[in-house]
C-alpha positions, 0 to 999 in steps of 0.5 A, a space after each residue: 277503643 283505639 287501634 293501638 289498644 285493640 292490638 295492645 290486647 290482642 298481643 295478651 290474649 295470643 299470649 296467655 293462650 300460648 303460656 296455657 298450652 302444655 310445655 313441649 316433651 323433649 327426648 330424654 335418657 332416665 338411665 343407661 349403661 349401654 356402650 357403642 359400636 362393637 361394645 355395646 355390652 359383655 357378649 359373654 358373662 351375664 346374670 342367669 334368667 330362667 325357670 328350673 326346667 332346664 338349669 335345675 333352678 329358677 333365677 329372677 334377676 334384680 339390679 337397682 338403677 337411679 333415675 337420671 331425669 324425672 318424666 314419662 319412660 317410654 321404652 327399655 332396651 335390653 342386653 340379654 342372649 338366649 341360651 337354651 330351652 323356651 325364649 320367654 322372659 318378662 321384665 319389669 320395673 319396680 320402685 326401690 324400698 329398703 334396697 328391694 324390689 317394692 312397687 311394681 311400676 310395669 310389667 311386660 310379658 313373654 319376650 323375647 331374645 334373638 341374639 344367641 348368649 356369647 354374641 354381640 350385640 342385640 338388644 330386646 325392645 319394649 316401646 309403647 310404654 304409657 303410665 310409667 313415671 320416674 323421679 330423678 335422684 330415685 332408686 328403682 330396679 329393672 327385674 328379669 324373670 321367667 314367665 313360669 318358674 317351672 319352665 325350661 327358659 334359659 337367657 342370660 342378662 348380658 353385664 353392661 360393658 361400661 363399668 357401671 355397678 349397682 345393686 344385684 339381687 337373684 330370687 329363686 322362688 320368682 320374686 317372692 324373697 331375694 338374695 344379694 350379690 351387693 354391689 357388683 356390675 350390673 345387667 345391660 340396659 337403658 331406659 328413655 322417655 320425655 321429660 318435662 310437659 307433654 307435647 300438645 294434642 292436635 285439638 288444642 292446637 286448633 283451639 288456639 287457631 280458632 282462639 286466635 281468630 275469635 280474637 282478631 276478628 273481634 279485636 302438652 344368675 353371673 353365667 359365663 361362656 
């Protein structure tokens, strides 16, 4: 074998193993009605999330989204103040079916809110998210609730600040029906992820490296204050 063919083929070879590895994940927003700075929702109208312990009725709140981008979502920020009672809510993420909440993709539970209802601007975090895809051009719903029905929680899901209206649902009896407000401004929040392929894991970086040595040597409800 000539020179000029042994480096010819080492070439190929570097380069089907580098079309082999997963596509680098990039940062990516799915969804967001989120403002900036001192705007980053309404301080002071929102959808009542609580159990019937304190506000006499138990409200779930649902407002449908569209995905802006199709990946792996791996967190959600919340606008949403506590006004009384227990600090605990859980939020969930469910795919859209007939303008309802259909599949449950996510369920996360017993958060809570440091930021009193009528202040700005604290958001509640959930990161670590794993298992969870979206569809770009999809409809899904972000759902609020308490964690019991029965219990005395009282938060309000701060309406987002930037005009941005979609479809509010509100259930009494913890998501088994649901009521409609149609189209109207919906809560605060946005949801990020990674689009694309996945970020290659450190063994398959070494499997190339050691590849590539082989080969040289052998020639990835509304309440307001």
């Amino acid at each position: 074998m000539s020179k000029k063919f042994t480096w010819s083929f080492c070439l190929v070879v570097v380069a089907l193993c580098v079309s082999s590895l997963p596509a680098m994940a990039g940062s990516q927003t799915f969804f967001t009605d989120l403002g900036s700075g001192d705007n980053v929702y309404q301080c002071c109208t929102g959808w009542t999330v609580s159990g019937s312990g304190t506000v006499g009725t138990s409200f779930t709140a649902a407002n449908e989204f569209t995905a802006m981008a199709s990946g792996s979502i791996s967190q959600i920020d919340i606008g949403i103040g506590y006004v009384g009672g227990v600090d605990s809510f859980y939020a969930a993420l469910y795919t859209d079916v007939n303008n309802q909440p259909g599949t449950e993709l996510g369920q996360w539970n017993n958060l809570t809110s440091n930021t009193q209802f009528g202040q700005c601007c604290g958001l509640v975090t959930i990161s670590g998210i794993t298992g969870v895809n979206l569809t770009a051009g999809q409809q899904y719903f972000l759902v609020l609730g308490p964690m019991d029905v029965n219990d005395t929680s009282w938060l309000a899901w701060n309406l987002n600040s930037t005009n941005v209206n979609g479809l509010d649902l509100y259930s009494t009896d913890g998501g088994h029906t649901w009521n409609s407000n149609g189209q109207t401004t919906i809560g605060a929040f946005d949801i990020i992820g990674s689009s694309g392929g996945t970020v290659p894991e450190p063994s398959s970086l070494l499997l190339l490296g050691t590849g590539l040595v082989g080969v040289f040597g052998s020639m990835r409800k509304k309440l307001m204050r």
